[in-house]
N, C-alpha and C positions, 0 to 999 in steps of 0.2 A: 118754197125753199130756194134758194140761191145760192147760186156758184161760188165755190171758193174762190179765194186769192189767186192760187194756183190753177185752176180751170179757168179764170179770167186769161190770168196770164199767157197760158197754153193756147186760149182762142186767139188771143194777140199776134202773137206770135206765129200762128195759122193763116188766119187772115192777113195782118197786115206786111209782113215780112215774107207771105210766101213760104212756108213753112212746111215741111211734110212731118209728120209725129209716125212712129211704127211702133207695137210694142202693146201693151208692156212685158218686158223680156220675164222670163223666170222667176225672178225678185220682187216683179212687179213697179221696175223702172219704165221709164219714157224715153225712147231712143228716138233721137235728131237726126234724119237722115238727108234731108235738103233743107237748106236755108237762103232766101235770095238767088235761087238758080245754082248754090253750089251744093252738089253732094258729098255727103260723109260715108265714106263704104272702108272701115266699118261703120255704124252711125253713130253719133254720141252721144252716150250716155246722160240723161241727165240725175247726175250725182246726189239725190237729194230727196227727203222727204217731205208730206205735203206739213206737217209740223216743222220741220227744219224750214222750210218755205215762208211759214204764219212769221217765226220767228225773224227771218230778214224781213218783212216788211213793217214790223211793229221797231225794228233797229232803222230802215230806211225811212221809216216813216216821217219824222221829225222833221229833217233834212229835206225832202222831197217836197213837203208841204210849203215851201218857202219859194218851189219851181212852180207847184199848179196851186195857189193860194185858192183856187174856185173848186177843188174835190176834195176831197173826206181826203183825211189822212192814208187811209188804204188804199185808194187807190192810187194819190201821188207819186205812190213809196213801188205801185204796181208799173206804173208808168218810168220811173227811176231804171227800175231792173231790165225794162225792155230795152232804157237807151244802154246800161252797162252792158247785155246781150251783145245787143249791135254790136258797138265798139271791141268788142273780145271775138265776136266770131270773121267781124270785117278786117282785125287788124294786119297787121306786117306776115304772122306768123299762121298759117293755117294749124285750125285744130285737131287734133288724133283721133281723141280720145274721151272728154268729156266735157259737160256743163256742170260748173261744183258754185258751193254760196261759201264767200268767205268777207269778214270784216262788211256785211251789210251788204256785200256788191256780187253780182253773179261774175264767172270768171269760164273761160274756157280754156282747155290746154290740149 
């Protein structure tokens, strides 16, 4: 058997970025609580299911394959969402509150 999309991702994100994962809360969420040596207290949320998840990478997918022409569609589209990550959790504006998937692209606020 093999790892979802989202368990890929989640290891990604573990390993490469330094990642801490805590959780899952209540709901059965995944809370962000270090990223790259920064901590989240509270930690955030990642806003989303492992279906809501399947679903952005079969919309990323397309697009993505055009960056890594050398891997399957899924994973491209897997790799896609690690740099949107980045870019959302490194930006101008630190995040509060959560990791949500919107228009294909993961997004933090």
């Amino acid at each position: 058997m093999t790892d979802s999309n989202l368990d890929r991702f989640i290891w990604a994100v573990a390993e490469d970025d330094h990642a801490v994962f805590v959780g899952p809360d209540a709901d059965g969420k995944r809370l962000l609580a270090e990223y790259h040596g920064h901590r989240f207290d509270p930690p955030l949320m990642l806003d989303f299911s492992e279906e809501e998840f399947e679903a952005t990478v079969r919309t990323a997918g397309p697009g993505a394959r055009s960056l890594w022409p050398e891997v399957p569609e899924a994973e491209a589209a897997v790799r896609l969402l690690l740099v949107h990550l980045y870019e959302s959790l490194c930006g101008m504006k630190t995040p509060v509150r959560r990791v949500y998937l919107s228009e294909g692209q993961v997004w933090a606020e």
